[in-house]
C-alpha positions as CSV (number, residue, x, y, z in Angstrom):
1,X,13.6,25.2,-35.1
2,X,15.7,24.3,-31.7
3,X,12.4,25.6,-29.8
4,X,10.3,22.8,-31.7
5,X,12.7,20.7,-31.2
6,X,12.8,20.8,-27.3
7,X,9.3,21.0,-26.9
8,X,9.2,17.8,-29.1
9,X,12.0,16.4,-27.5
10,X,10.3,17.0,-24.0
11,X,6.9,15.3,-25.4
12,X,9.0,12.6,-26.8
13,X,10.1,11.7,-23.5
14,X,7.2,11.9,-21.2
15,X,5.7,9.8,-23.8
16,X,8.4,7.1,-23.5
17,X,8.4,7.8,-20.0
18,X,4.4,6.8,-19.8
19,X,5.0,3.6,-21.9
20,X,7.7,2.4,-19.6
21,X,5.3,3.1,-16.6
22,X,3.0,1.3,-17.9
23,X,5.2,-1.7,-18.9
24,X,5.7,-1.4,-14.7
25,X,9.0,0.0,-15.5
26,X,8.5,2.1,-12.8
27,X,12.7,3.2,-12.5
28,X,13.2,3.8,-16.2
29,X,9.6,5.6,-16.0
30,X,11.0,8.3,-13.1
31,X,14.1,9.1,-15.3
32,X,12.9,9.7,-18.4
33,X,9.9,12.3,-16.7
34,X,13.1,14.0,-15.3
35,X,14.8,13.9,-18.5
36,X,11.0,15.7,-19.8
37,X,11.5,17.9,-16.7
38,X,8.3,17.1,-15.4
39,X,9.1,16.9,-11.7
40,X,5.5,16.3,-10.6
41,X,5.6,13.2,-12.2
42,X,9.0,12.0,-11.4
43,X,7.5,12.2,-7.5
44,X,4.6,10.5,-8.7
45,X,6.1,7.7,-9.8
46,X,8.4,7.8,-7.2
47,X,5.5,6.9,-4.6
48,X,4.4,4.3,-6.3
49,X,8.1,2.9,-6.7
50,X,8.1,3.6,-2.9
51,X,4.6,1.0,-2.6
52,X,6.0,-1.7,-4.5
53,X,9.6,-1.7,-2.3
54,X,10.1,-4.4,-0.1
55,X,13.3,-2.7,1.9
56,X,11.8,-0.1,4.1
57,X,15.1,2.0,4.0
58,X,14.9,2.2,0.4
59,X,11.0,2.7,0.7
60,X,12.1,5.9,3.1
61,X,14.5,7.2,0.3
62,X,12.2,7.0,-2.5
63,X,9.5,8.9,-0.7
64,X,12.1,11.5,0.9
65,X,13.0,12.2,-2.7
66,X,9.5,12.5,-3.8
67,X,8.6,14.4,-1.3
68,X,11.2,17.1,-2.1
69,X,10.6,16.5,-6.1
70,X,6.8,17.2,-5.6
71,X,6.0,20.8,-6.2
72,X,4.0,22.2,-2.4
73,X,0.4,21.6,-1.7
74,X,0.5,19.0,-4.7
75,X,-1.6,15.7,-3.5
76,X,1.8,13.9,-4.3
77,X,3.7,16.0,-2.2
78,X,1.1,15.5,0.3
79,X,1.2,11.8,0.4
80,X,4.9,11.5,0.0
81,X,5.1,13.3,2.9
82,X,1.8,11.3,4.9
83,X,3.8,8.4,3.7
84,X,7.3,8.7,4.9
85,X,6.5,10.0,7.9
86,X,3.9,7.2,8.9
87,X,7.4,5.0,7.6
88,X,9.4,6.5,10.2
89,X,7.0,6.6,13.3
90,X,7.1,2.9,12.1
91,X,10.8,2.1,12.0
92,X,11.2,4.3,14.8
93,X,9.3,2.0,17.1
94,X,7.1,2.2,20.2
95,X,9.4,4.2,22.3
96,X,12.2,6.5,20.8
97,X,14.9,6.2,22.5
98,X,18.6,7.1,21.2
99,X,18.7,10.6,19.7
100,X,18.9,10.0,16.1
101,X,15.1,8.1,16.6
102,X,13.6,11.2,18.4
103,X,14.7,13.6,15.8
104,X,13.6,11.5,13.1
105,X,10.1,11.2,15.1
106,X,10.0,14.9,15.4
107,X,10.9,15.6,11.7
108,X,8.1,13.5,11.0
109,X,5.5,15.0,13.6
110,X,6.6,18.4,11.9
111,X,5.5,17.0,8.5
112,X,2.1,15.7,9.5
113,X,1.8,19.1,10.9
114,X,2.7,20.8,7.5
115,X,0.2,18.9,5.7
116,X,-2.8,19.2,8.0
117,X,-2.9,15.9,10.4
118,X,-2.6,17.6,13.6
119,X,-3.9,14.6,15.4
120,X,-1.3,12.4,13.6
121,X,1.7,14.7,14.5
122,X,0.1,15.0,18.7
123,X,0.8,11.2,18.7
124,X,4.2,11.7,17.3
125,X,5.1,14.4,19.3
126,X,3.8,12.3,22.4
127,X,5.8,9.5,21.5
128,X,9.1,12.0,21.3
129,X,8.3,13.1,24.4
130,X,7.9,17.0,23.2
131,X,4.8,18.1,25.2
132,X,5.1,21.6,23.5
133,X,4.6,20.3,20.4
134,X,2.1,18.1,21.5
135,X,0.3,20.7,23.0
136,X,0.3,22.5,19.9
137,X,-1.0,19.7,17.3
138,X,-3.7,19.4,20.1
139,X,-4.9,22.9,19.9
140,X,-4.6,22.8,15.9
141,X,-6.8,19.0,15.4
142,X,-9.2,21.3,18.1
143,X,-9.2,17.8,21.0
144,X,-9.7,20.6,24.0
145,X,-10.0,17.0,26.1
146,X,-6.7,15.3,25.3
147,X,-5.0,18.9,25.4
148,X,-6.5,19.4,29.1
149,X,-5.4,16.3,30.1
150,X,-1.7,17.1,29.0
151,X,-1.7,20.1,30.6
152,X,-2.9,18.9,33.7
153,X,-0.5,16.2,33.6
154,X,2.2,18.6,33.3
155,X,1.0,20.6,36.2
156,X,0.7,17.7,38.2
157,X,4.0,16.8,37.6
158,X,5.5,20.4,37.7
159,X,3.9,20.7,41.7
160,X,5.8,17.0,42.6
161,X,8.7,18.2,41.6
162,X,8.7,21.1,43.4
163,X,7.2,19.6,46.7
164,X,10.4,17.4,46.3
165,X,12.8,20.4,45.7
166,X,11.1,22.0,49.2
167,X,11.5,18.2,50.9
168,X,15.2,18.3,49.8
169,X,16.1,21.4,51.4
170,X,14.1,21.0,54.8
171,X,16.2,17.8,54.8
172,X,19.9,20.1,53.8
173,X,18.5,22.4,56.2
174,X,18.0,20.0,59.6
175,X,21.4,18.4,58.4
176,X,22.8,21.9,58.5
């Protein structure tokens, strides 16, 4: 009898949980699916929750949430993920400059490189300034171009550097 009852109870639920979403109670909706222990579609709704927010901090919660609530390689774990990290290359601005915006560029670079946008996370990296990781979305999205063109950028700016380090000490060296 108890296992009827929790299997009816769990049905019960998702149902309410369905009737809610579709009222556009999109809030009541997410708890009721986690009461029903359906965690797919607690993230589910939680994207859409994340669409309609206005605030793009609470936008970034909701889809951080859903993004960890989504079971892997589900398309709503996916686009939580596609989403909040778009949100954060967003917030974070043309050029990242404090610490706290780097890391938040590379944890998002990182994600588009989990869920297969390798040319997405190269522009992320780029922007953090991370030419490893860079390099490496490069090599993954296959643009042998834009890869040569960072490593030979790199190399070009390795050899300055060390033609200044060899002016620096002819110059200690005549002062000597």
């Amino acid at each position: 009898m108890a296992f009827y009852e929790k299997w009816f109870g769990k049905g019960r639920l998702a149902a309410q949980a369905r009737a809610a979403e579709l009222r556009g109670d999109l809030a009541k909706a997410a708890e009721l699916f986690g009461q029903a222990e359906n965690n797919a579609e607690v993230a589910r709704v939680m994207v859409m929750r994340a669409e309609a927010e206005p605030d793009a901090r609470a936008r970034l919660q909701l889809l951080t949430q859903a993004s960890k609530l989504a079971p892997e390689g589900t398309d709503t774990n996916k686009t939580a993920r596609l989403k909040r990290a778009e949100l954060l290359l967003a917030l974070a601005g043309d050029a990242a400059v404090s610490a706290v915006a780097r890391h938040e560029i590379v944890e998002a670079a990182k994600d588009l490189e989990a869920i297969g946008e390798p040319l997405k996370a190269a522009e992320a990296y780029h922007r953090a300034g991370d030419k490893e990781g860079e390099a490496r979305a490069l090599q993954a999205a296959g643009d042998v171009e834009a890869l040569e063109f960072l490593l030979s950028t790199e190399q070009y700016k390795e050899r300055s550097s060390r033609a200044r380090d060899e002016r620096t000490k002819d110059v200690d060296v005549m002062i000597g």
